[in-house]
N, C-alpha and C positions, 0 to 999 in steps of 0.2 A: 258412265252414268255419274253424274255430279251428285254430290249430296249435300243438303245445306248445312251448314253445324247448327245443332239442335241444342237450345239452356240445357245449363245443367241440370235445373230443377226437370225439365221434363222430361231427362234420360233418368235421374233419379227414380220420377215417379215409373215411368217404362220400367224398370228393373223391379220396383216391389211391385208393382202390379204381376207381372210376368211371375214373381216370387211368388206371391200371392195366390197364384193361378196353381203352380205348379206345386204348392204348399195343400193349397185345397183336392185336387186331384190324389195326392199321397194319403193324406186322411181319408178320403173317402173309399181308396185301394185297402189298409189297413183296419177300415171298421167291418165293409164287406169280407173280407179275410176271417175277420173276427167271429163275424157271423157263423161263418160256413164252418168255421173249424170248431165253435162251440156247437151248434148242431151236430157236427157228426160227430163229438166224441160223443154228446148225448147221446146220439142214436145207434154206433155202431158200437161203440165202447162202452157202449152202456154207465157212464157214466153221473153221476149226478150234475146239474148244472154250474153249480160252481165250482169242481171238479174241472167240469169242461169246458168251461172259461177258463180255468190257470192253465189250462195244458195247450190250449190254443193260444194265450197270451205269451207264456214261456216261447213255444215255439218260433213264433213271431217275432217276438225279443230276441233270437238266437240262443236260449237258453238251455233249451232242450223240455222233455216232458217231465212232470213230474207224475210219479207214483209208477205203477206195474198196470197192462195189458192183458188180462186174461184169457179174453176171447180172440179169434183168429181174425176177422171182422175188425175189432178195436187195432189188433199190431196192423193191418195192410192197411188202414187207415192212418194210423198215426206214421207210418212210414212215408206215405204220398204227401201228407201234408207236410211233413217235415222239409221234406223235397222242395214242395211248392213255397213254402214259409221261406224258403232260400233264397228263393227268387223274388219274391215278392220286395226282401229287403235290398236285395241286389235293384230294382225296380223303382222305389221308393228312394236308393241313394243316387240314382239317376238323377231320376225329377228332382229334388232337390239340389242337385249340385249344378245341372244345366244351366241356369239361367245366369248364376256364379260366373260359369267359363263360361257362357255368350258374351256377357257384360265385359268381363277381361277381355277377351277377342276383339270385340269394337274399339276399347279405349287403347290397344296396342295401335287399330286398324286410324283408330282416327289419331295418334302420334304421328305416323308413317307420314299422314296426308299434312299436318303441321308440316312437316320438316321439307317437302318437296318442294 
């Protein structure tokens, strides 16, 4: 399969769009995150609301939770999330670095084909 060379400007603009995309899909992983995780320290951890937004935002940030867990509810929750807040970041460094190594991948891909 032949490929025609594509302006620069419009593999630029393919890259932040792509960026763009994969930028927006992160933030919106991360507010959902947020959500969830401020509701249930509320709920299980009985915690106050902003309370349990620091503890869902720390976690999130990799920072860990702040304050103490009283109830047994609040610690097996703030344990799963912590888990998942793992992932999440490991998830979000994905998306974000993807489109990075595609971009590099093609401009190696399209040297190759310069040189033949």
């Amino acid at each position: 399969m032949v490929r025609s060379q594509a302006q620069p400007d419009s593999v630029r603009r393919h890259f932040l769009q792509h960026l763009g995309r994969q930028a927006l899909w992160s933030t919106l992983l991360v507010i959902g995150s947020l959500i969830v995780g401020t509701v249930g320290f509320h709920t299980w951890a009985k915690q106050a609301w902003l309370d349990a937004f620091l503890n869902a935002s720390m976690l999130l940030g990799g920072m860990g939770p702040v304050g103490e867990f009283r109830n047994a509810p609040g610690k097996l929750f703030a344990a799963l999330y912590a888990l998942y807040a793992g992932l999440v970041f490991l998830v979000v460094a994905g998306l974000l670095i993807a489109p990075v190594i595609h971009h590099v991948l093609h401009r190696f891909h399209m040297e190759d084909t310069k040189q033949s």
